[in-house]
C-alpha positions in Angstrom: 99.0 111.9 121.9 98.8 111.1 126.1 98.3 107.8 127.1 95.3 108.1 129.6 95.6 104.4 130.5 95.6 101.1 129.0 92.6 101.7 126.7 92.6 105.1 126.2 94.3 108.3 124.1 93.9 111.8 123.9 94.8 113.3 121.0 96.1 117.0 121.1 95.8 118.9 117.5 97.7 122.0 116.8 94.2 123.8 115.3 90.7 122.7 115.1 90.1 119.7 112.5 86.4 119.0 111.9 87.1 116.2 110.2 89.6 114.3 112.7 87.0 111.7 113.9 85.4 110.9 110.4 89.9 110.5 109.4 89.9 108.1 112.4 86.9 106.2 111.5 87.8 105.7 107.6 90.8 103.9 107.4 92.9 106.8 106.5 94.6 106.9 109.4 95.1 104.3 111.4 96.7 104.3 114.6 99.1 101.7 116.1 102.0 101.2 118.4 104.9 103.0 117.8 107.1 100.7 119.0 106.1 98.5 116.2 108.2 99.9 113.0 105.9 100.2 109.9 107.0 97.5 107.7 106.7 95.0 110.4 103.1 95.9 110.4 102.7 95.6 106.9 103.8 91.8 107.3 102.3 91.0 111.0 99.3 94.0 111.7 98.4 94.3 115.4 94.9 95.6 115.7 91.7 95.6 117.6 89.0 94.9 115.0 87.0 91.8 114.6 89.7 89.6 113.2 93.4 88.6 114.3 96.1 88.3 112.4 97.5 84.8 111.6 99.6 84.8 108.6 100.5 86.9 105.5 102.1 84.7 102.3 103.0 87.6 99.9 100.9 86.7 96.4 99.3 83.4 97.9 97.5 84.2 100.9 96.6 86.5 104.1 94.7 84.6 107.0 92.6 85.9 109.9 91.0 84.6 112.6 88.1 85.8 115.1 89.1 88.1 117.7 87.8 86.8 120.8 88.6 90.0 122.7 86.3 91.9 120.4 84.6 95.0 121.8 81.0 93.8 120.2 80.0 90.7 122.3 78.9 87.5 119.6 80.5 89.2 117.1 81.8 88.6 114.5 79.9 86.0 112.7 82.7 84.1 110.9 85.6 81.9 112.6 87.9 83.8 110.0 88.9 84.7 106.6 91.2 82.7 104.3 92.3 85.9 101.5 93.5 84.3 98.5 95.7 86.6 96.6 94.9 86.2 92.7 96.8 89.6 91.1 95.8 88.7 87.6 92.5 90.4 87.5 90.8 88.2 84.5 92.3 85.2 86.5 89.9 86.8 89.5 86.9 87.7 88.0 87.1 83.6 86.5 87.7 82.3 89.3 84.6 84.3 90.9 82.4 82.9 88.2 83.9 79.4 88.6 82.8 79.6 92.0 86.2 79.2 93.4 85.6 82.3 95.7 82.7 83.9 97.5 83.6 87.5 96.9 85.0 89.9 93.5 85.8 93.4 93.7 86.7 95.5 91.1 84.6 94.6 88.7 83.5 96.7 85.3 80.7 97.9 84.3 81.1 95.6 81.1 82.2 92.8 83.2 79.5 93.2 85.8 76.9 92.6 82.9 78.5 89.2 82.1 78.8 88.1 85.9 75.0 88.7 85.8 74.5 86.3 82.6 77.6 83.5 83.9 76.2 83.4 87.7 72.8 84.8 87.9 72.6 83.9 91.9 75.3 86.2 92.5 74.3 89.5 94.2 76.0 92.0 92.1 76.6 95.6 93.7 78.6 98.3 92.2 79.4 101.3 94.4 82.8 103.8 95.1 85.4 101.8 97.2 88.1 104.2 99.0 87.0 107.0 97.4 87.3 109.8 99.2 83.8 111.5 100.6 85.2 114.3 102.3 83.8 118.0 102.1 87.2 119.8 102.8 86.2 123.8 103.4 88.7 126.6 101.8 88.9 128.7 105.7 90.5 131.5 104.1 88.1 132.5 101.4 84.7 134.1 102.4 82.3 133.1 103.5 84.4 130.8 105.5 87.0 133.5 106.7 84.5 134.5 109.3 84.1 132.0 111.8 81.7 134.2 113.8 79.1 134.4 110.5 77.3 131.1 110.7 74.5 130.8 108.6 73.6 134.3 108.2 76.3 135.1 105.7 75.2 133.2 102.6 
């Protein structure tokens, strides 16, 4: 990487990666200041996102606030996020249905049936979380050997 200033990188690969930005963009790689060691940004992230972190209580509690630097003016929406940590995942999906928290992940296909019949308001959604939706391409078997091909060689 070369700093091009204060806001801006430029990234120099050692071969072409069609799937650099989409890496970027997911999660899977995030980027942060290497003078900051890794496990001191497990406990204290630095970021640019929406939210800023405040405080990390390991198995109690992690607490953001709004970044009022965002790039996105009026956004976001909320003054912050208060992340209670509940491991036990019964314990979760109770509390959830207790109304003791706004938001469950992780929920079953069994369980999501009797979230629907304990809290009938609740908008129930069930979809892939951090799976991976990449289409990674074998370069070295045909047709994909011959960059100059395109789409004639089917």
């Amino acid at each position: 990487m070369t700093a091009d200033g204060d806001f801006e990188i430029t990234f120099h690969l050692n071969r072409p990666q069609p799937s650099f930005l989409t890496l970027l963009a997911s999660g899977w790689s995030p980027v942060y200041p290497c003078h900051v060691p890794a496990r001191d940004m497990r406990l204290h992230p630095i970021g640019t996102g929406p939210f800023k972190f405040v405080e990390f209580k390991p198995n109690v509690s992690i607490t953001l606030t709004r970044n009022p630097d965002y790039w996105k003016p009026e956004r976001p929406y909320l003054d912050g996020i208060e992340w209670t940590v509940v491991k036990d995942v019964s314990t979760r999906l109770l509390t959830f249905i207790a109304g003791q928290a706004d938001v469950y992940f992780g929920v079953t296909i069994p369980q999501l049936h009797d979230v629907k019949r304990e809290v009938p308001e609740a908008i129930c959604d069930n979809y892939l979380v951090n799976g991976s939706r990449n289409l990674i391409v074998n370069r070295g078997a045909p047709p994909f050997d011959n960059p100059s091909c395109g789409a004639r060689c089917r």
